[in-house]
ROSE-413988 format. One record per residue: residue number from 1; x, y, z of N, C-alpha, C in turn; residue in one letter. Coordinates in steps of 0.1 Angstrom, whole numbers, plus 5000, padded with zeros to 4 digits. Layout:
N
> NUM,X,Y,Z,X,Y,Z,X,Y,Z,A .
...
***
This chain:
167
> 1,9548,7011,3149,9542,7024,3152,9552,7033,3160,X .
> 2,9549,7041,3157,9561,7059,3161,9554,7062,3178,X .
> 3,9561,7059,3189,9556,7067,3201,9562,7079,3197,X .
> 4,9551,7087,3199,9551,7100,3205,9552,7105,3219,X .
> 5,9555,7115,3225,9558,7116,3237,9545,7128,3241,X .
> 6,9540,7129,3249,9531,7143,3249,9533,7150,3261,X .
> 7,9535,7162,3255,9542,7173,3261,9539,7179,3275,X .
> 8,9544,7173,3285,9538,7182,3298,9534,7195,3293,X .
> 9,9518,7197,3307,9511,7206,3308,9517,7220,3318,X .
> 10,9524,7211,3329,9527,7218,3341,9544,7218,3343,X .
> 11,9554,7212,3334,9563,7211,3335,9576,7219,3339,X .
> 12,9589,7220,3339,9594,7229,3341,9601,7237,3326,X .
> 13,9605,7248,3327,9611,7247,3309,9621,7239,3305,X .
> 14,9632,7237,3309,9640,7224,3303,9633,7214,3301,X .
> 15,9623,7203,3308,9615,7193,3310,9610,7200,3293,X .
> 16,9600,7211,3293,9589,7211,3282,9597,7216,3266,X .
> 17,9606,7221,3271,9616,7223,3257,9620,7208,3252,X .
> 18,9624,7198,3260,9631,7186,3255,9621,7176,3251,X .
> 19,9607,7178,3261,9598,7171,3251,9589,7176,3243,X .
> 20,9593,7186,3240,9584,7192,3227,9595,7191,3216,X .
> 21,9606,7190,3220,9616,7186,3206,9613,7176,3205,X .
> 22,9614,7162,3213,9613,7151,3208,9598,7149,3204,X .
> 23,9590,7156,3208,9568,7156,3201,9575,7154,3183,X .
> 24,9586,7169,3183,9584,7170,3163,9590,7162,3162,X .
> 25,9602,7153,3167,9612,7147,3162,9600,7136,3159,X .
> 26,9595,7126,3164,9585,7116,3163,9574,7118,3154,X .
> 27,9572,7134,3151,9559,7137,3145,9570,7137,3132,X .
> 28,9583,7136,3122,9592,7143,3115,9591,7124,3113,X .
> 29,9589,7120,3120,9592,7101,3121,9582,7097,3114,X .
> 30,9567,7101,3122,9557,7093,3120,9552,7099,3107,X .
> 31,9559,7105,3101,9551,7113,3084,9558,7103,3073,X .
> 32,9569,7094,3079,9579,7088,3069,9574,7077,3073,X .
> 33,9567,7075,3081,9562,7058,3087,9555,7048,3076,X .
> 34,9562,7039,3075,9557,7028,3063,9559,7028,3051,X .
> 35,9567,7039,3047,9564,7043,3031,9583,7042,3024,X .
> 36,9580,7035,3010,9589,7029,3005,9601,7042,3002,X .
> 37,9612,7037,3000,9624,7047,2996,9620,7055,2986,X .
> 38,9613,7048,2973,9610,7054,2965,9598,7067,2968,X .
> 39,9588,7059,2976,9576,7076,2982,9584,7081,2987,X .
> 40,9592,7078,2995,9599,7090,3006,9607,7101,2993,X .
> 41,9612,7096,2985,9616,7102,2973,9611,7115,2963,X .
> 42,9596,7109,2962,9586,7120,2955,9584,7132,2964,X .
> 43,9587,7139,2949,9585,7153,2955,9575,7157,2954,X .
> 44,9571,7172,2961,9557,7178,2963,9552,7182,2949,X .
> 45,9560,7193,2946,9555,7197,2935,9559,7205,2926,X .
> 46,9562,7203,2911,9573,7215,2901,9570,7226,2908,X .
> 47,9581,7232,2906,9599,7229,2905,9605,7227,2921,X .
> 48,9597,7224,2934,9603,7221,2943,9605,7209,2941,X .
> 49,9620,7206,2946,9626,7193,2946,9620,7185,2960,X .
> 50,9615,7194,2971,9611,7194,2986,9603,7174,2983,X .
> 51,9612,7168,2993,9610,7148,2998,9610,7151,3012,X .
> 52,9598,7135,3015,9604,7136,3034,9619,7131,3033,X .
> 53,9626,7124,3025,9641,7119,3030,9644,7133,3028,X .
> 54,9640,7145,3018,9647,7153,3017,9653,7164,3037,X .
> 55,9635,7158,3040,9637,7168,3051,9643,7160,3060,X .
> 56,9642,7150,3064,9653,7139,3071,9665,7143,3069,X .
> 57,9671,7141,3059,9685,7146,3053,9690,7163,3063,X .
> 58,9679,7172,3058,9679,7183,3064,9680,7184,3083,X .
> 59,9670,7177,3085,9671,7182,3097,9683,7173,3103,X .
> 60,9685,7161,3100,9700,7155,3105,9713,7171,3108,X .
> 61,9711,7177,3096,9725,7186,3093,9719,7199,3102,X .
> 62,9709,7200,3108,9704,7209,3114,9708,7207,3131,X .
> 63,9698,7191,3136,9705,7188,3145,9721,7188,3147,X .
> 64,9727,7182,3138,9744,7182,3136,9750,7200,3137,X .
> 65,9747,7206,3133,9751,7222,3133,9749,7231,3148,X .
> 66,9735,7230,3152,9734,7234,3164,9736,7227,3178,X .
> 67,9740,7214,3175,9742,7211,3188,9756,7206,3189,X .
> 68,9757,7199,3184,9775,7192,3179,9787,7205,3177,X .
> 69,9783,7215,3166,9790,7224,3159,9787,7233,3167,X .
> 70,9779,7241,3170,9777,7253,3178,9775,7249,3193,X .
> 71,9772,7244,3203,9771,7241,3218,9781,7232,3220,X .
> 72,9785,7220,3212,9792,7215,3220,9808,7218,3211,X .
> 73,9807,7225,3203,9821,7237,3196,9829,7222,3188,X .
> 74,9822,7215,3186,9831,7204,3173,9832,7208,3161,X .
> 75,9846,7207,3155,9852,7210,3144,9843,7200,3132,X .
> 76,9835,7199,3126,9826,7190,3120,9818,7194,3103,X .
> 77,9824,7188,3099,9818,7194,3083,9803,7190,3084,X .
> 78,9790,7195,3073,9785,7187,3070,9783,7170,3068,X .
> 79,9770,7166,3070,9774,7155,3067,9766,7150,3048,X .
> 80,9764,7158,3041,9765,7164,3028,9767,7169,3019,X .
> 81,9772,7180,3027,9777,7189,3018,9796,7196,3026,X .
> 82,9806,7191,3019,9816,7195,3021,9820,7214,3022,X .
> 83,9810,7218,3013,9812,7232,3013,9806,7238,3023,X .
> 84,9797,7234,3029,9787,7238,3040,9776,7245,3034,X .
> 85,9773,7236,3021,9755,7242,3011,9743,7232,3023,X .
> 86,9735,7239,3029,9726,7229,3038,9715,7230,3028,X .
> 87,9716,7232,3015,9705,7228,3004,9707,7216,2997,X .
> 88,9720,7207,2998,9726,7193,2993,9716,7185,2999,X .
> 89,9719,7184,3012,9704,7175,3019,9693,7172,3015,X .
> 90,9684,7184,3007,9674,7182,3004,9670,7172,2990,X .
> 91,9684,7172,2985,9690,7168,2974,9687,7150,2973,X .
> 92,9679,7145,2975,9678,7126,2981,9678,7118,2972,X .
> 93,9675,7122,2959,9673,7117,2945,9682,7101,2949,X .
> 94,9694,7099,2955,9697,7086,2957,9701,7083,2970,X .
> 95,9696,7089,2977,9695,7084,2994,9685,7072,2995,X .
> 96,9688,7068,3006,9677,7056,3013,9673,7058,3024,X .
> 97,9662,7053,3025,9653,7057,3042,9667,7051,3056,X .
> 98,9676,7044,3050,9682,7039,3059,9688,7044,3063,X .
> 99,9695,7049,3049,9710,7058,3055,9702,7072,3061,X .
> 100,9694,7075,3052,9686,7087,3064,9685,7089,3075,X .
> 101,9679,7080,3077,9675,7076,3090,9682,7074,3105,X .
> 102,9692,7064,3096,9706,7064,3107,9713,7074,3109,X .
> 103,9716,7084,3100,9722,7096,3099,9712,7105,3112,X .
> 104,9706,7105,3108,9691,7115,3112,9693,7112,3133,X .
> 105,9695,7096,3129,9691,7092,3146,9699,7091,3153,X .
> 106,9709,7094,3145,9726,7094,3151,9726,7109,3158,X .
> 107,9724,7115,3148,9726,7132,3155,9714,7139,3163,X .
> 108,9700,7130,3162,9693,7132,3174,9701,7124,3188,X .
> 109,9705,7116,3188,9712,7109,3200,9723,7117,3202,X .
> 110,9732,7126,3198,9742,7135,3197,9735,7145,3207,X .
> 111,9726,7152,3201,9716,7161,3205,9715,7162,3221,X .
> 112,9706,7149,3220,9700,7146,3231,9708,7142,3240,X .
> 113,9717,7136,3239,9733,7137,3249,9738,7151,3255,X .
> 114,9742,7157,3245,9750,7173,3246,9738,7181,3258,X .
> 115,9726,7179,3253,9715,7190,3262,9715,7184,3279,X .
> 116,9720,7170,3275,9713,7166,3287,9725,7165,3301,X .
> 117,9734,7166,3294,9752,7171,3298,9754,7185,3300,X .
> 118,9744,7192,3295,9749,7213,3296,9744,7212,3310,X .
> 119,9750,7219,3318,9747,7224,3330,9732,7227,3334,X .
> 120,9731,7239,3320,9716,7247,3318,9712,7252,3310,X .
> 121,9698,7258,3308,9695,7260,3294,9706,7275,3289,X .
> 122,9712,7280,3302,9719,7292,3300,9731,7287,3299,X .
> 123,9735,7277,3289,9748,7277,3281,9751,7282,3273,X .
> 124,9763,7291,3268,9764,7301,3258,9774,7293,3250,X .
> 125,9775,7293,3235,9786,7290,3225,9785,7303,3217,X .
> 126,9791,7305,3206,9794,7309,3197,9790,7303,3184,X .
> 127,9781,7312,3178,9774,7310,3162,9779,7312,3153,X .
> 128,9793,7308,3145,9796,7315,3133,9789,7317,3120,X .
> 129,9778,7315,3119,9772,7315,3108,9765,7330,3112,X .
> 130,9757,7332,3126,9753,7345,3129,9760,7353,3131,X .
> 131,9774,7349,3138,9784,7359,3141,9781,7366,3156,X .
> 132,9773,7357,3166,9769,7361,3179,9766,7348,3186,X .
> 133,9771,7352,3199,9764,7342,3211,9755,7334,3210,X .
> 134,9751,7325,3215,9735,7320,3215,9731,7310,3230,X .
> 135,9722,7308,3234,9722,7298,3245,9715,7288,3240,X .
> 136,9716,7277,3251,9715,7263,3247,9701,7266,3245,X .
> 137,9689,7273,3253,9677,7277,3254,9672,7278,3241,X .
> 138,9676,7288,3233,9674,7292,3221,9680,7284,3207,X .
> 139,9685,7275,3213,9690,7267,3202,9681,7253,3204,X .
> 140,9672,7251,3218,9662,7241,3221,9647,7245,3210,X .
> 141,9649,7266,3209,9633,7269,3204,9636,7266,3191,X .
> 142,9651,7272,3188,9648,7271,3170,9650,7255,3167,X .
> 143,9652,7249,3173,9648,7235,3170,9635,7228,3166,X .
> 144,9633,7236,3180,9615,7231,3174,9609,7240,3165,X .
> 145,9614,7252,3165,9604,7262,3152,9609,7254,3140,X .
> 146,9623,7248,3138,9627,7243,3123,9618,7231,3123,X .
> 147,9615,7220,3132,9612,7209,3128,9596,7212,3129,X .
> 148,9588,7219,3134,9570,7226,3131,9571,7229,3122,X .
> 149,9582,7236,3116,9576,7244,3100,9582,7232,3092,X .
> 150,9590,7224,3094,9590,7210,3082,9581,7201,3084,X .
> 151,9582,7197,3096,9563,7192,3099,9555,7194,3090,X .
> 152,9548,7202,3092,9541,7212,3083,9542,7207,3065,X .
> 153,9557,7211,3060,9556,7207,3053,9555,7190,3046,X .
> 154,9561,7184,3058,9559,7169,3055,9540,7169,3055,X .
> 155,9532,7173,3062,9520,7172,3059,9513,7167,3046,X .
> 156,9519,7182,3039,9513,7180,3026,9522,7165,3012,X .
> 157,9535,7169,3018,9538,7156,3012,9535,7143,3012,X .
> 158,9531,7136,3027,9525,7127,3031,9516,7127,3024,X .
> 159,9504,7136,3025,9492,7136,3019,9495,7131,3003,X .
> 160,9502,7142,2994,9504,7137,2981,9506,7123,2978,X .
> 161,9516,7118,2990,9516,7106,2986,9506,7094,2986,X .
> 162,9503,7091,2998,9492,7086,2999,9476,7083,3004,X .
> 163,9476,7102,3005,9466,7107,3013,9464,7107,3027,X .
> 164,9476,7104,3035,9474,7098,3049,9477,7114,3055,X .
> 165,9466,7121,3062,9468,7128,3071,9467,7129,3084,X .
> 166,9467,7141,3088,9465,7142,3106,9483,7140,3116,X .
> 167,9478,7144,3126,9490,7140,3137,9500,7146,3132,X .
***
């Protein structure tokens, strides 16, 4: 079973930023919990190709880009896509929950390293994809806004698959 962490009430903002990433990261876990390579596989629904490996895949290269590539400034390709397409990911048709997974838990542990090493949430890097600054702060929210709105969609895929909802 997937511990979830639950989110201080009264906390400080670094404290509630870090565990409300790690709430989706567990909630991104516990939608993939139990279910064979092949369900993780099935998609939602024509013509989306959208799998939970797919979003696994995804949010690995998402963790990987904003924390590794942009905060902590490493020269780092994808880890899918050579050209830097973050739509390959979603692509799982022959991925495994393994290598997902490991991928996935490698660059949350990357993550969770780098944040916990920045000084403060007012670390600034440089975004070349935006072509502007950013702070560590704001690269903690869109973290969590990316992994709520795949949340979300892992919902309904879960459900397709084997009707298991909630949480």
């Amino acid at each position: 079973m997937i511990e979830r962490p639950e989110p201080p009430l009264t906390g400080d903002e670094r404290e509630t930023l870090r565990v409300f990433l790690d709430f989706h990261r567990a909630t991104l876990a516990m939608k993939c919990d139990g279910l064979s390579d092949e369900d993780l596989r099935k998609r939602s629904m024509p013509p989306s190709t959208l799998t939970l490996l797919g979003l696994v895949r995804h949010m690995a290269e998402v963790e990987r880009t904003w924390f590794r590539r942009v905060i902590n400034g490493e020269d780092l390709p994808l880890v899918w896509s050579a050209e830097g397409d973050y739509q390959v990911a979603y692509a799982a048709s022959d991925s495994t929950r393994a290598e997902a997974f490991a991928v996935w838990e490698t660059e949350v542990a990357h993550s969770r390293r780098i944040e916990r090493e920045a000084a403060s949430l007012d670390v600034i890097a440089y975004n070349p994809r935006w072509e502007a600054d950013v702070s560590l702060r704001l690269v903690m929210l869109h973290l969590i806004h990316e992994y709520a709105r795949h949340n979300g969609h892992a919902d309904f895929l879960r459900e397709g698959i084997d009707g298991v909802t909630g949480a």
